[in-house]
C-alpha positions, 0 to 999 in steps of 0.5 A: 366648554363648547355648546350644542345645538340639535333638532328633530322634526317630522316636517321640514323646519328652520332652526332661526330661532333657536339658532340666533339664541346659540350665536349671541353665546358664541361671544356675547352671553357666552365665551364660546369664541373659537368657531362654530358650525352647523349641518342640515339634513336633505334626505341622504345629503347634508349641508354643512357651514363652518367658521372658525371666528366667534359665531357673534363676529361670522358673516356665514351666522347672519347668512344663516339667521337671514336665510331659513334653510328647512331639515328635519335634522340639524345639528349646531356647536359653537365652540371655547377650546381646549384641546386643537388649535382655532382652525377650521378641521377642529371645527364641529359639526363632524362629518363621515359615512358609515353604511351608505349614510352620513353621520354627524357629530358634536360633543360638548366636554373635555376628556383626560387619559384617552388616547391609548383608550380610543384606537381606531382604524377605519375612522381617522381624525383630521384635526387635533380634538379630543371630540373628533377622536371619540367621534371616530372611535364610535364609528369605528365600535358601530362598524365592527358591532354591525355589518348594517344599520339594525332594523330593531334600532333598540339595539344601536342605542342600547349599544350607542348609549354603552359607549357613551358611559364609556367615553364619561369615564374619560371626562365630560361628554355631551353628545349630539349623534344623526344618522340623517333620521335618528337624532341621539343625544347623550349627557354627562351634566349639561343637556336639555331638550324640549318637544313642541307640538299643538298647541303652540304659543309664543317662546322668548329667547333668553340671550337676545330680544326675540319672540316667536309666535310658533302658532304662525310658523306651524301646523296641527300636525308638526312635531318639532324636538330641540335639543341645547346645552341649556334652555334657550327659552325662558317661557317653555318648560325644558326636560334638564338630562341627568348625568347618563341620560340618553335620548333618541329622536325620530321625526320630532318624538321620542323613540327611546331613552336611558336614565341611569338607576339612581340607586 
């Protein structure tokens, strides 16, 4: 299995923190061996990084743990393969556009008996994943459900969230989505976020000896949401997602969420 690593603000933020948290179970804490990436917003651009050796091992990591690049939307994975070679174009994040945006993806999972399932024709995958393929075949659902990013955004994640049950049926699916504005994530069984906002305290690190002070990095009026396969902190109280759940993410609040009915 893979991590992901996401976040949504309503200011320009750098992910350091959380991020040199992801990099120590990309081989030290965690098994995650086979490359690693992470892609930042900037208005309708976005920047992405990329290594195929262990995120503990990567010299472009350290240059992004020692040089804060700030977004409001971010996007992280560090990968443990199992379908692709360890190479670059099986590396996450993913990349394309759909209606004058780029979209960004990272999954987190395996899934079985898919192929005949995820046809597509307008997104194509590069590499060998089977995460790359059902990235694809979202977009590729998006394009022939709408002509334009829906003005009601209910609608998109109503439907985004379908899919997302749909690709469950396959096997484990995590999903970290953006359009470079929304930020979308799905579970199966591993994903939690968690929302700062003032008052903000100290947050410890669970996989490496760092404390952050976030009263010093902040103002009043910052909202700041992270989303993680696991907790990163040991100190702050993280929403765990039930198997179904999904989440969208709009300048660091909530913009809407699904819970499967329990009954």
């Amino acid at each position: 299995m893979c991590e992901l690593l996401g976040m949504n603000a309503n200011v320009p933020t750098d992910i350091v923190f959380s991020f040199t948290g992801l990099v120590e179970r990309g081989g030290i804490t965690g098994p995650h061996r086979d490359g690693w990436g992470i892609t930042f917003y900037d208005g309708k651009g976005c920047r992405s990084f990329k290594d195929p050796l262990p995120s503990c091992e990567s010299q472009v990591a350290n240059l992004i743990k020692s040089y804060p690049i700030k977004s409001e939307i971010v996007i992280s994975h560090i990968r443990q393969a199992n379908r692709g070679d360890v190479n670059l174009e099986n590396t996450h994040p993913f990349t394309r556009e759909l209606w004058g945006s780029n979209w960004c993806y990272a999954h987190n999972g395996q899934l079985s008996d898919y192929e005949i399932h995820l046809s597509t024709s307008r997104f194509n995958p590069v590499g060998q994943t089977d995460s790359e393929l059902a990235f694809c075949w979202i977009l590729d659902k998006l394009a022939l459900k709408f002509d334009s990013m829906p003005e009601d955004t209910s609608l998109i994640f109503d439907y985004i969230q379908s899919l997302g049950s749909e690709l469950k049926s396959f096997g484990v699916f995590n999903m970290l989505l953006t359009n470079g504005e929304y930020l979308i994530a799905y579970c199966t069984n591993n994903l939690s976020w968690i929302t700062r906002r003032a008052p903000f305290g100290q947050a410890t690190l669970i996989d490496t000896d760092m404390v952050i002070d976030f009263n010093q990095e902040t103002t009043t009026n910052d909202v700041v949401t992270v989303v993680a396969t696991r907790p990163l902190t040991n100190n702050e109280s993280w929403h765990v997602m039930t198997a179904g759940e999904c989440v969208m993410f709009k300048k660091g609040e909530m913009q809407h969420q699904h819970i499967p009915d329990e009954t």
